[in-house]
C-alpha positions as CSV (number, residue, x, y, z in Angstrom):
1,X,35.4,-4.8,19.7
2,X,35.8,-7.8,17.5
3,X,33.0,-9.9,16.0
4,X,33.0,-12.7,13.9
5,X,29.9,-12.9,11.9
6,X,28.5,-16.2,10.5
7,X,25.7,-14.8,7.5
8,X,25.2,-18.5,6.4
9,X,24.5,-17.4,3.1
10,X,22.0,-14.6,4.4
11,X,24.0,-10.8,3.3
12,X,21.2,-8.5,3.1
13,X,20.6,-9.2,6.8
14,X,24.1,-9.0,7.6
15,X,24.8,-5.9,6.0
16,X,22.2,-4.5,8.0
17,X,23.4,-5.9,11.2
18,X,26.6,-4.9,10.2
19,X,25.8,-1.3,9.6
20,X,23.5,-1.1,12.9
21,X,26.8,-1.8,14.7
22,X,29.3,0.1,13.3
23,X,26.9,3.3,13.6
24,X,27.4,2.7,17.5
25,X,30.5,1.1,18.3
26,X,33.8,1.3,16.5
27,X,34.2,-2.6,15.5
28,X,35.8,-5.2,13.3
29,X,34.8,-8.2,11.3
30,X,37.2,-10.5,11.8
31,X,37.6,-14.2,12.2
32,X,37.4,-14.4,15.9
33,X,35.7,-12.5,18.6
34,X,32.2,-12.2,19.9
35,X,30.7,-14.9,17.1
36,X,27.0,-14.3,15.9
37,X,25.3,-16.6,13.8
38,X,22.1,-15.4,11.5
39,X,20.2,-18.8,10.3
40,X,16.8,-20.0,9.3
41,X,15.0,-22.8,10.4
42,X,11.4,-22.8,9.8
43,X,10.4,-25.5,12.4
44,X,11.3,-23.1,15.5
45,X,7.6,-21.0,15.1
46,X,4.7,-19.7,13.2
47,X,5.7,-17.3,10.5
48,X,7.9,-14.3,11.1
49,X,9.1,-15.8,14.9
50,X,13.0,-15.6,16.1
51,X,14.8,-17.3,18.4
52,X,18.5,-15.9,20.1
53,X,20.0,-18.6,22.1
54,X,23.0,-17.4,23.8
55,X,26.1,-20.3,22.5
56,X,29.4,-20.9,24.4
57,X,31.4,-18.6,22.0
58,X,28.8,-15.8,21.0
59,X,24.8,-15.6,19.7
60,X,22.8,-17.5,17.4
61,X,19.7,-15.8,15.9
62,X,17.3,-18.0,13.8
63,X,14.5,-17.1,12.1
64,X,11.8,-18.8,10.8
65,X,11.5,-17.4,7.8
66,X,13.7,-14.3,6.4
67,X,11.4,-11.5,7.7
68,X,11.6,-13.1,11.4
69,X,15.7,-13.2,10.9
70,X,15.0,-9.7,10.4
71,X,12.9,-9.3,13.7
72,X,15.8,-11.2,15.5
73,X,18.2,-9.2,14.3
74,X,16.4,-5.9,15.3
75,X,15.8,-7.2,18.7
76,X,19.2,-8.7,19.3
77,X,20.4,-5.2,19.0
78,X,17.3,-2.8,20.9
79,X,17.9,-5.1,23.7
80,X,22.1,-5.1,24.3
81,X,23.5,-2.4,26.4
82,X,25.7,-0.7,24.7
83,X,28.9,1.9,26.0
84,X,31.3,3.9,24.0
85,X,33.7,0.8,23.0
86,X,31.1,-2.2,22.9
87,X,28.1,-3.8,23.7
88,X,26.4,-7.0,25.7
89,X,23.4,-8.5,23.9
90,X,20.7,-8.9,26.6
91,X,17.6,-10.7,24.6
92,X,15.0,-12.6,25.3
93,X,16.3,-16.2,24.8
94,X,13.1,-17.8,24.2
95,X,10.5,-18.6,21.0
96,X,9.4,-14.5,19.7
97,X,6.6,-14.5,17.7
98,X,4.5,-11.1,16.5
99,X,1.0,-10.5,17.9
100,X,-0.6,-9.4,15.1
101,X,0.2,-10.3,11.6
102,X,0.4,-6.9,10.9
103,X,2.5,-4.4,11.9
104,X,2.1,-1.3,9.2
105,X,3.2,2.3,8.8
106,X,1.1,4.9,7.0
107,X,3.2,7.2,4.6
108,X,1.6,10.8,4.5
109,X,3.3,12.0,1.0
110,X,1.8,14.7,0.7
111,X,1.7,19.0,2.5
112,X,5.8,18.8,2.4
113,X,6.4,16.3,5.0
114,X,9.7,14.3,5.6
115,X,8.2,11.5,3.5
116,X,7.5,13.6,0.3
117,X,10.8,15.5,0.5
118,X,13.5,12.7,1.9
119,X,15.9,11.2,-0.7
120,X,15.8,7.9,-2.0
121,X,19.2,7.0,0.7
122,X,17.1,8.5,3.7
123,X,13.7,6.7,3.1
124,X,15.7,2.9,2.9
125,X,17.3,3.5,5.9
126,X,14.4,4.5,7.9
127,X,12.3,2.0,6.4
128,X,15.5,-0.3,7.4
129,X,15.3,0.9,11.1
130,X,11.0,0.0,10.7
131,X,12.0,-3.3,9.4
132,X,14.0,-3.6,12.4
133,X,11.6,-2.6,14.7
134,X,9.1,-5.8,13.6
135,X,7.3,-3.5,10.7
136,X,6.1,-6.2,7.9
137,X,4.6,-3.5,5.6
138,X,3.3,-0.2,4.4
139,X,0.2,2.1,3.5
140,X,0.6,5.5,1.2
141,X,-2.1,6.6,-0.5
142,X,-2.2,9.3,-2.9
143,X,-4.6,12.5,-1.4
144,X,-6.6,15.0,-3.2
145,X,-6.6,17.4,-0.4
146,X,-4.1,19.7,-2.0
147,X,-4.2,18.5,-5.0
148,X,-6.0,20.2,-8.3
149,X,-6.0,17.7,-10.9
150,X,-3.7,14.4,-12.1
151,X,-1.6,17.5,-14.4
152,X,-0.5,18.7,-11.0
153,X,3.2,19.0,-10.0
154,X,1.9,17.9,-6.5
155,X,0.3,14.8,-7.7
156,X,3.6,13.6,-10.1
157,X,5.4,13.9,-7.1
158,X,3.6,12.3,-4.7
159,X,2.7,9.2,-7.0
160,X,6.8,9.3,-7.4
161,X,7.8,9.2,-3.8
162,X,5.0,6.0,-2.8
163,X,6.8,4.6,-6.0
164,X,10.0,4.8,-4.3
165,X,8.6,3.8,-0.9
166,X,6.8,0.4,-2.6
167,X,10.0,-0.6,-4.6
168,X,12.0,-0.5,-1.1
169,X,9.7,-2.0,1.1
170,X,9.7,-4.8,-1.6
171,X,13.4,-5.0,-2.0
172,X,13.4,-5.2,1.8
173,X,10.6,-8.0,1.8
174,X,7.7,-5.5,2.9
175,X,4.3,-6.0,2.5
176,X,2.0,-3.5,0.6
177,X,-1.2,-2.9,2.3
178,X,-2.3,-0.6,-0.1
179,X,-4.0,-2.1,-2.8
């Protein structure tokens, strides 16, 4: 399948669009082909809304601001049908706008879980994939439960790993709920 991707200047959301395809579908960028568009254009909703309009030549999604570009992007692609050697976008074509204003994931780092023992690679794409999914931010909080006293191993590493998850979910626009 060939696509011809318009970022207008937006990369990090083109990247992950990128990525999110060629995970599925063997593809190439090239200048022609399916054409999708990523913009901005804050007057199309309240904070965080998308818009996909289907155009002559391909898809146009528009955000209102760069989280909801985010949110357009994530639902452009949950909601195409996809086979082995392509996929048809099938979105909603209307005004998308969250429910709530927030839409949070708590990070248990602590007892040994994937979130304490993932690498730095494996928690930026999943919180990718949650950014995707219309996530706008994340808790983690630092438990006593198993822990003896701020000289514990345990506690060095769980402060270490909500480090890493904060300093991602900023770099990906995130909100922190925590504090």
């Amino acid at each position: 399948m060939d696509i011809r991707l318009i970022d207008n200047g937006y990369e990090k959301h083109a990247t992950l669009l990128k990525r999110s395809i060629v995970e599925r579908i063997p593809v190439e960028f090239i200048d022609e082909g399916m054409k999708i568009e990523l913009c901005i254009e804050m007057t199309i909703g309240k904070e965080e809304s998308y818009l996909i309009t289907s155009e002559t030549d391909g898809w146009k999604i528009t955000g209102s601001d760069e989280a909801g570009l985010y949110y357009g992007i994530g639902k452009f692609l949950h909601t195409a049908k996809w086979c082995a050697e392509a996929f048809e976008p099938n979105p909603p074509m209307k005004v998308m706008t969250p429910s709530c204003s927030y839409r949070v994931i708590y990070f248990s780092v602590h007892c040994y879980n994937w979130y304490q023992m993932a690498s730095v690679e494996e928690l930026e794409r999943y919180l990718e994939e949650l950014l995707l999914w219309g996530y706008n931010g994340i808790h983690c909080i630092i438990p006593v439960l198993n822990l003896h006293s701020c000289d514990d191993e345990l506690f060095h590493h769980s402060v270490n790993v909500s480090r890493r998850l904060y300093i991602l979910a900023k770099k990906l626009g995130m909100k922190n709920l925590s504090t």
